[in-house]
C-alpha positions in Angstrom: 0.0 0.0 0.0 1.4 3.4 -0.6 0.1 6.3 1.5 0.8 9.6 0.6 1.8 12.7 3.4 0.8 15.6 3.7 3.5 17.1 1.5 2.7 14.1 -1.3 5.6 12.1 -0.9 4.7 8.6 -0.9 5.0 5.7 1.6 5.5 2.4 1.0 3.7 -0.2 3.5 4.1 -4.1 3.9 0.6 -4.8 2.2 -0.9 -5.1 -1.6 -4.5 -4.5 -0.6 -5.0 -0.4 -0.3 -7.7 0.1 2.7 -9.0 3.1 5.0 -9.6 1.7 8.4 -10.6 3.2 11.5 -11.5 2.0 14.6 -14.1 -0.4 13.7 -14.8 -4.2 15.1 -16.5 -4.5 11.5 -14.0 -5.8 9.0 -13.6 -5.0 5.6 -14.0 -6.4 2.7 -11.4 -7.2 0.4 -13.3 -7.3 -2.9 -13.5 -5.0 -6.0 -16.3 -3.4 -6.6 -16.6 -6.0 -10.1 -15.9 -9.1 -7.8 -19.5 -8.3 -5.5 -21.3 -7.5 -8.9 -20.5 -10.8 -9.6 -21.2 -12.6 -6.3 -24.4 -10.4 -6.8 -25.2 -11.8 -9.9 -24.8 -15.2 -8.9 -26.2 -15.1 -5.5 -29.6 -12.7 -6.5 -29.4 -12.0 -10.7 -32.7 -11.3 -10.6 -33.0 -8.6 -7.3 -33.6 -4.9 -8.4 -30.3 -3.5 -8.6 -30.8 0.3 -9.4 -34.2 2.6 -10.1 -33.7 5.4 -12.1 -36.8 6.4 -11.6 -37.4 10.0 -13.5 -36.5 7.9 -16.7 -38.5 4.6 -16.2 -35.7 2.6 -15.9 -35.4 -0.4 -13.3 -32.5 -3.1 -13.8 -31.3 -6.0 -11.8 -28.1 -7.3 -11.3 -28.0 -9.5 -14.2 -28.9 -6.6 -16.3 -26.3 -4.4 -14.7 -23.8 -6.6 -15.7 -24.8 -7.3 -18.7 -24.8 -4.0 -19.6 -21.4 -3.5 -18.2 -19.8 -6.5 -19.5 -19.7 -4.8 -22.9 -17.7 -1.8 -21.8 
């Protein structure tokens, strides 16, 4: 992990996974944002994912990724 000062100089840590943590008994997760899509997808493809709902539009994790599988 690299964490940068308050003057922008760099710091380099002993880990390859770049978190914020504070004083939390919750841990973290240690996924991409793609990686729960996909746990999403597989776990609930057919849940509502997002409502857009001033333009009509309403898709579910499998649609989501669909759509963003193309990109």
């Amino acid at each position: 992990m690299v964490i940068l000062s308050d003057n922008n100089t760099s710091t380099s840590m002993a880990s390859n996974i770049s978190y914020i943590h504070s004083a939390s008994t919750i841990p973290l997760l240690h996924d991409t944002v793609g990686d729960r899509l996909r746990y999403a997808v597989k776990n609930v493809p057919n849940r509502t994912m997002i409502i857009f709902p001033e333009d009509g539009i309403r898709k579910t994790y499998a649609e989501v990724f669909n759509d963003v599988s193309f990109l």
